[in-house]
C-alpha positions in Angstrom: -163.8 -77.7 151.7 -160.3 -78.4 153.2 -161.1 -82.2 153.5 -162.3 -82.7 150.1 -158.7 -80.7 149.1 -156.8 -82.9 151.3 -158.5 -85.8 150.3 -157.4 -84.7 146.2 -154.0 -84.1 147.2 -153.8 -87.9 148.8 -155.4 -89.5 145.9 -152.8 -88.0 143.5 -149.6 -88.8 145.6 -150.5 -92.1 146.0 -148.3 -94.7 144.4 -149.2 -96.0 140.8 -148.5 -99.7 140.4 -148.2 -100.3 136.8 -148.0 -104.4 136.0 -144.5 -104.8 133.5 -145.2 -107.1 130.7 -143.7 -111.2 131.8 -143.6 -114.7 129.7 -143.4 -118.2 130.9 -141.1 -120.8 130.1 -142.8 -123.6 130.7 -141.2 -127.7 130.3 -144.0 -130.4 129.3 -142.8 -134.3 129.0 -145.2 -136.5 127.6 -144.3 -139.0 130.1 -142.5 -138.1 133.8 -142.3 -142.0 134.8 -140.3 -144.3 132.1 -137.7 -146.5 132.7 -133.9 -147.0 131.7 -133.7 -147.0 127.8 -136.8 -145.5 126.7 -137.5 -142.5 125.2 -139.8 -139.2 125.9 -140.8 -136.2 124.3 -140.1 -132.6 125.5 -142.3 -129.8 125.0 -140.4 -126.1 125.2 -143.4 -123.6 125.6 -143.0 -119.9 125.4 -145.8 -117.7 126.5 -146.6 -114.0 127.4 -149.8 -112.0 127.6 -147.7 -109.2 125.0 -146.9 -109.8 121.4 -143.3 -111.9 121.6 -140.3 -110.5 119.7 -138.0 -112.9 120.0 -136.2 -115.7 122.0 -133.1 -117.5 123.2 -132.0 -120.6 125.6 -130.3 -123.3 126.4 -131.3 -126.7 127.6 -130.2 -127.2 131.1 -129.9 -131.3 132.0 -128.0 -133.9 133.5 -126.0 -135.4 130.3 -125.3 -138.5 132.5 -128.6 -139.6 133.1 -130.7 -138.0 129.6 -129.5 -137.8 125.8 -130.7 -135.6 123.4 -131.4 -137.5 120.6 -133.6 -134.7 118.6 -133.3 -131.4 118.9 -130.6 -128.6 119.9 -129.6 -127.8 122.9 -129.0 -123.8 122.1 -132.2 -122.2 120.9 -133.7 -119.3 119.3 -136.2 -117.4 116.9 -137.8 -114.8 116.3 -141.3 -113.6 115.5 -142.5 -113.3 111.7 -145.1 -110.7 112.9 -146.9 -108.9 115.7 -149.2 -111.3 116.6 -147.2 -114.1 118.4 -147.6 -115.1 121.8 -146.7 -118.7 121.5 -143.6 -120.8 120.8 -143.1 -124.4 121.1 -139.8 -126.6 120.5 -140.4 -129.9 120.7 -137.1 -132.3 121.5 -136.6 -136.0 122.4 -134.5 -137.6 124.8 -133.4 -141.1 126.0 -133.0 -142.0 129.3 -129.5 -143.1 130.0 -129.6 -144.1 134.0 -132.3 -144.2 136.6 -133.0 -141.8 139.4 -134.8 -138.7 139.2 -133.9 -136.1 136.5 -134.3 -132.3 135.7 -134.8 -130.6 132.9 -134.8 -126.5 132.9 -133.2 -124.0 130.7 -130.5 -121.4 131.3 -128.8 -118.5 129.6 -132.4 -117.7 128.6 -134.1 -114.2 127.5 -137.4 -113.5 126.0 -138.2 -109.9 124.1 -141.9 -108.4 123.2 -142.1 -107.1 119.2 -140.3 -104.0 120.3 -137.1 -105.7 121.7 -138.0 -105.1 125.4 -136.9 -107.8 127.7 -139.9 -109.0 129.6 -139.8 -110.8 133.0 -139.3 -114.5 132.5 -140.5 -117.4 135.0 -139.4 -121.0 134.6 -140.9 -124.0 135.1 -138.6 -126.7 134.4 -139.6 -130.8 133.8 -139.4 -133.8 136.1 -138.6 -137.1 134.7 -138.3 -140.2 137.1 -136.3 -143.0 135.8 -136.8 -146.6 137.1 -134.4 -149.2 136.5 -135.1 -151.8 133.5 -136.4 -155.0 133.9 -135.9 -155.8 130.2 -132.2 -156.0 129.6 -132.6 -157.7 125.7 -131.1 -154.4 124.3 -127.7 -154.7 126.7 -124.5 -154.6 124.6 -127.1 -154.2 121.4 -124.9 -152.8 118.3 -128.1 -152.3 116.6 -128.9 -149.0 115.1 -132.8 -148.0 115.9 -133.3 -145.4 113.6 -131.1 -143.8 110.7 -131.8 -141.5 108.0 -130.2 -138.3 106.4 -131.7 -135.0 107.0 -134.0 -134.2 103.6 -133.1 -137.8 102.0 -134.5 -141.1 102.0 -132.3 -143.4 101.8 -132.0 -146.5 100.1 -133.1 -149.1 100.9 -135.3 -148.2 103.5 -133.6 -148.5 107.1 -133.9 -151.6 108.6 -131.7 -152.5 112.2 -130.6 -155.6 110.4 -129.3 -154.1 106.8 -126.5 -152.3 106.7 -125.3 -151.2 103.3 -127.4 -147.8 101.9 -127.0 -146.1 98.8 -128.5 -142.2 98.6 -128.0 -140.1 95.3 -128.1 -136.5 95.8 -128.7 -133.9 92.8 -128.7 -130.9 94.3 -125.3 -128.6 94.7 -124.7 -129.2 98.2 -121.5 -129.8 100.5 -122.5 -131.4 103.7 -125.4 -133.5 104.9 -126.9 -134.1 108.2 -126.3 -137.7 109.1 -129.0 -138.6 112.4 -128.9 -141.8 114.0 -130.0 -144.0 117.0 -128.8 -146.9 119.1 -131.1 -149.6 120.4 -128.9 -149.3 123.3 -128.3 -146.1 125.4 -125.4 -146.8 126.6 -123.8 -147.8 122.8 -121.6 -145.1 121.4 -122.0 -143.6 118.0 -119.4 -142.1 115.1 -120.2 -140.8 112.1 -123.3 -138.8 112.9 -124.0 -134.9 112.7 -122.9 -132.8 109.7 -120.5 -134.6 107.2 -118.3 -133.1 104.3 -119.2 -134.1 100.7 -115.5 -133.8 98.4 -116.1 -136.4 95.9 -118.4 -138.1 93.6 -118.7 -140.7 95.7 -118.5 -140.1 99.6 -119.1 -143.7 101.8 -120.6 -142.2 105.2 -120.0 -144.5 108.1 -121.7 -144.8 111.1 -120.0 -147.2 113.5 -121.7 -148.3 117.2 -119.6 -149.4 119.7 -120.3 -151.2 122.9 -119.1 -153.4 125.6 -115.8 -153.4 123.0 -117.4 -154.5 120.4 -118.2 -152.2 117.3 -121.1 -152.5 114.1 -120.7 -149.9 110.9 -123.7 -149.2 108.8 -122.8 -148.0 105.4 -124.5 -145.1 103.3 -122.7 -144.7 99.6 -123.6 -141.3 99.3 -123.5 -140.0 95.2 -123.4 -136.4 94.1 -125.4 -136.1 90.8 -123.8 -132.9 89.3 -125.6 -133.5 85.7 -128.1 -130.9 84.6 -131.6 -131.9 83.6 -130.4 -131.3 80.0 -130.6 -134.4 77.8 -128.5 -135.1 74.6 -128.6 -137.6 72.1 -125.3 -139.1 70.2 -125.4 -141.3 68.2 -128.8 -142.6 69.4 -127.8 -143.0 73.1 -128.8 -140.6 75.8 -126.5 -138.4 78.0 -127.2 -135.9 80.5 -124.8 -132.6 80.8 -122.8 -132.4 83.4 -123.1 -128.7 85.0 -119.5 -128.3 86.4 -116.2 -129.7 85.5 -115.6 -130.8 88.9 -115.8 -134.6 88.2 -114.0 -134.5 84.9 -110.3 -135.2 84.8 -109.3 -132.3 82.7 -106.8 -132.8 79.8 -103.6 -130.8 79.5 -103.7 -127.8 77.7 -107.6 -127.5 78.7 -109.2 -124.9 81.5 -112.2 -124.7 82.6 -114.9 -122.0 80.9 -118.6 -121.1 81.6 -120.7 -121.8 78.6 -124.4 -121.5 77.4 -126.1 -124.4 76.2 -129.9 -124.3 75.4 -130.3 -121.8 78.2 -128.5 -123.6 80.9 -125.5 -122.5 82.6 -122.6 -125.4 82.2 -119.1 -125.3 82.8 -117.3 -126.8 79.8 -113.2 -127.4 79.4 -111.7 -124.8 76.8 -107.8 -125.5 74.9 -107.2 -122.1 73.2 -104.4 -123.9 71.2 -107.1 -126.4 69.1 -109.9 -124.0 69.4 -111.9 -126.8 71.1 -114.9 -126.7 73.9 -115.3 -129.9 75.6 -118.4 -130.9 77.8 -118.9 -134.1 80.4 -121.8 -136.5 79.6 -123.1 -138.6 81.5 -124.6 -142.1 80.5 -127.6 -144.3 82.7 -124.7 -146.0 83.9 -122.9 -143.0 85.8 -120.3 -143.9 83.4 -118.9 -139.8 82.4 -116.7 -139.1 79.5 -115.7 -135.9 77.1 -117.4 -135.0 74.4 -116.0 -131.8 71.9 -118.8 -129.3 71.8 -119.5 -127.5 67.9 -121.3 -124.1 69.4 -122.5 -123.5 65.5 -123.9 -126.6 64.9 -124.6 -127.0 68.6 -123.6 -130.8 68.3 -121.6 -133.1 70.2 -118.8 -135.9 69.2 -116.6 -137.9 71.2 -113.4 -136.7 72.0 -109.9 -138.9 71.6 -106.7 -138.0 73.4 -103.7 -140.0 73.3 -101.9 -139.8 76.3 -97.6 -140.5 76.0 -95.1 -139.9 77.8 -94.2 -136.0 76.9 -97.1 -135.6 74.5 -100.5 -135.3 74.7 -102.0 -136.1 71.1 -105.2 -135.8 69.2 -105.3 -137.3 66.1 -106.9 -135.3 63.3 -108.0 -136.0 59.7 -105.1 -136.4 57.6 -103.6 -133.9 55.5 -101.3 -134.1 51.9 -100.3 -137.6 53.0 -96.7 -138.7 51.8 -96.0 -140.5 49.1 -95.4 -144.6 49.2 -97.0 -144.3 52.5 -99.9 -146.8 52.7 -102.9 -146.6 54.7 -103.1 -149.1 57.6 -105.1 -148.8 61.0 -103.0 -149.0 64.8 -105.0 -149.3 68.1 -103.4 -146.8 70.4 -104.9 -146.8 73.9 -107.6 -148.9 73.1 -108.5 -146.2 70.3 -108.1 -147.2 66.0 -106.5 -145.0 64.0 -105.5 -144.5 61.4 -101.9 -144.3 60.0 -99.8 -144.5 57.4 -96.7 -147.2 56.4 -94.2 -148.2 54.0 -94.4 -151.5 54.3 -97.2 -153.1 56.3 -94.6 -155.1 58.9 -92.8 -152.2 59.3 -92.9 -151.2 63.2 -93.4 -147.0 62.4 -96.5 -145.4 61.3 -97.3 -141.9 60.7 -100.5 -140.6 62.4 -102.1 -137.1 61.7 -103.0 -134.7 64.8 -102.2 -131.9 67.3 -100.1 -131.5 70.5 -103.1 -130.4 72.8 -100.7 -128.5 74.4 -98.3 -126.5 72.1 -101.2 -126.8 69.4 -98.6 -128.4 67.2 -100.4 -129.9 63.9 -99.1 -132.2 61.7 -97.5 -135.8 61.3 -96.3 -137.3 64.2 -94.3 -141.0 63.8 -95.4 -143.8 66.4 -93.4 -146.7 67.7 -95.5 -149.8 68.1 -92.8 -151.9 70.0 -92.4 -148.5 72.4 -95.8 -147.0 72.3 -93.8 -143.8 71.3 -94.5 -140.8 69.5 -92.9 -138.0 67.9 -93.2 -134.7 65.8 -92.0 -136.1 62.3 -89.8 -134.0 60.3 -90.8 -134.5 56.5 -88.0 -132.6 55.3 -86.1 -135.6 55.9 -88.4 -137.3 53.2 -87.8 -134.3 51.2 -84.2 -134.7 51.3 -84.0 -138.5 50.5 -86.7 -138.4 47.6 -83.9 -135.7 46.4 -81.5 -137.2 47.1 -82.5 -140.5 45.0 -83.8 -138.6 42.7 -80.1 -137.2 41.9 -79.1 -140.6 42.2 -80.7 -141.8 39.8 -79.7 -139.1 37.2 -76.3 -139.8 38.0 -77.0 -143.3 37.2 -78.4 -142.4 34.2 -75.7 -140.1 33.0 -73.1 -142.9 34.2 -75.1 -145.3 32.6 -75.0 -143.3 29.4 -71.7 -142.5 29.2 -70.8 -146.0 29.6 -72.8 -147.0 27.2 -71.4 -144.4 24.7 -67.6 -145.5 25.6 -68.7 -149.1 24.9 -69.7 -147.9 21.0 -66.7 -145.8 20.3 -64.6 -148.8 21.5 -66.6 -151.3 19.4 -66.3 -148.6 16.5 -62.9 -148.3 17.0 -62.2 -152.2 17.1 -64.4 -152.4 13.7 -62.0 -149.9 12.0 -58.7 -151.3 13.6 -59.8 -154.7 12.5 -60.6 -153.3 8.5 -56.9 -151.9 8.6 -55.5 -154.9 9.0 -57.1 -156.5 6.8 -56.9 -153.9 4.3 -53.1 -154.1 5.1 -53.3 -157.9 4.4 -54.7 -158.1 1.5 -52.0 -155.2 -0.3 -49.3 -157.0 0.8 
């Protein structure tokens, strides 16, 4: 009875080895032999025999001898769900110089679902790199591949063309610009994420080597119309959505607005009481049109620019009298105005200051190309002022005419005195 008790006691104290949950990080090329130049793919695999949570690491190489040309070098993810065991990051790399080549990670860390680190064994990649017999891509300036992230491009990439054209609609800010030289050893500008500011951004990538340099081109156009279509005066327009490509008048800010649904941002001058929008023609060609919210139509809008005034001319209103009606072209623009005479170098034109929402006559200079508010008081006064001329002439003329009988009365009488006198004696 005391064995079988001792033999208990022994069984219980023994050690319990409990096996803690690991992964593998495991590096696959598809080829470990190439030679100078040419490419290979890299296979990241991350494995465990528990559900995987999440990972991180960092590509560990000899940046002398391999470039990555696809890929990152700093990775990580994490699991959608419970039932990953598996990740794989696939990359591409170039061989630069021969010799023999390493490819591991470091900085690395792998976690189950529950955000326990597990025990992580490497196995890093091989790659042996003989020299080149095949030196026809030595000081190439060629480009091998090219594209934008998400885009196609336009024409399609070819080594030999170098002029692209890409139009973009969607609200974005940067794009990813990926390239590759024919040559390894050919250095590249341009590539990797690049600011979009205006409508029209020219991206360039330029390859240098052995002194010499090559730039490929891509004209890259933001499309910031809506999908909503207009027709004025039987020509199509697209609405532009913001009022960042529009060169806003004075007097004008900018104002969110509603128009069949869609969000746009229109121009607003509180002074005229006037909502103007961008359109947009098949041509790219953009220019303002005043939007009537009621009627929910659109019509061109005209601004004459001076050199203290900005003008738009309105229909006329009570126009002056002896004025006749003549047309001037003001910034390539007829309109119409008003003269005494028809060579006479001043015309009055009818409209509003855009920015003190002035409205009324305004007198243009054809020699000058100068306008100004006109006063017409100052017709007021002279049509007055003739007016009381003239019944001073009339009163002058009266009297003079009045004198003139009395003294040809007078004369009569004087002149039958004498006679009178005559003829008694």
């Amino acid at each position: 009875m005391k064995k079988i008790l001792l033999f208990i006691i022994c069984v219980f104290c023994l050690p319990i080895t409990v096996n803690a949950a690991n992964a593998a990080i495991n590096l696959q090329a598809s080829d470990t032999n190439i030679l100078e130049g040419e490419s290979f793919n890299l296979n990241v695999n991350i494995t465990s025999s528990s559900n995987l949570g999440y990972y991180e690491y960092t590509l560990d190489y000899d940046n002398s001898k391999l470039k990555l040309v696809r890929g990152t070098n700093y990775n990580v993810n994490r699991a959608n769900d419970s039932s990953t065991k598996k990740f794989t990051n696939t990359f591409k790399f170039t061989a630069l110089d021969s010799g023999t080549s390493v490819i591991s990670v470091k900085s690395y860390a792998v976690l189950d679902f529950k955000d326990k680190n597990l025990d992580v064994s490497v196995k890093p990649a091989t790659i042996k790199v003989s020299k080149s017999n095949n030196n026809t891509n030595t000081g190439s300036l060629n480009l091998s591949a090219l594209e934008i992230e998400g885009y196609d491009i336009s024409p399609k990439f070819t080594p030999s063309t170098t002029k692209y054209k890409l139009t973009i609609k969607d609200n974005i800010s940067q794009i990813n610009v990926l390239a590759e030289s024919e040559d390894p050893h050919a250095v590249l500008k341009g590539t990797g994420k690049i600011s979009l500011d205006e409508k029209e951004n020219e991206v360039k990538i330029i390859v240098s080597n052995n002194g010499k340099s090559k730039t490929y081109t891509i004209n890259v156009i933001l499309d910031k119309s809506s999908n909503l279509s207009v027709n004025v005066d039987n020509t199509s327009y697209f609405l532009l959505k913001d009022a960042s490509n529009l060169e806003i008048p004075k007097g004008f800010k900018e104002k969110e607005l509603t128009i069949d649904d869609e969000k746009i941002i229109g121009l607003y001058n509180e002074n005229l009481d006037i909502t103007l929008v961008g359109l947009i023609d098949e041509d790219d060609n953009i220019n303002l049109y005043i939007y009537n919210v009621d009627s929910n139509t659109f019509t061109p809008y005209i601004e004459l620019t001076f050199n203290t005034i900005s003008f738009f001319p309105l229909s006329e209103k009570d126009v002056p009298s002896n004025y006749s009606k003549y047309t001037v072209t003001i910034d390539n623009t007829d309109i119409s105005c008003y003269k005494l005479t028809s060579d006479s170098k001043f015309c009055l034109v009818y409209g509003v200051n855009t920015e003190t929402g002035d409205e009324g006559w305004y007198s243009y200079n054809e020699d000058e190309g100068t306008i100004q508010k006109y006063n017409l008081d100052i017709d007021t006064f002279y049509e007055n002022k003739i007016q009381n001329t003239q019944i001073l002439i009339y009163i002058l003329a009266g009297t003079t005419l009045l004198f003139g009988v009395v003294v040809i009365i007078l004369t009569v009488r004087l002149n039958q005195r004498k006679m009178k006198n005559k003829s008694l004696n």
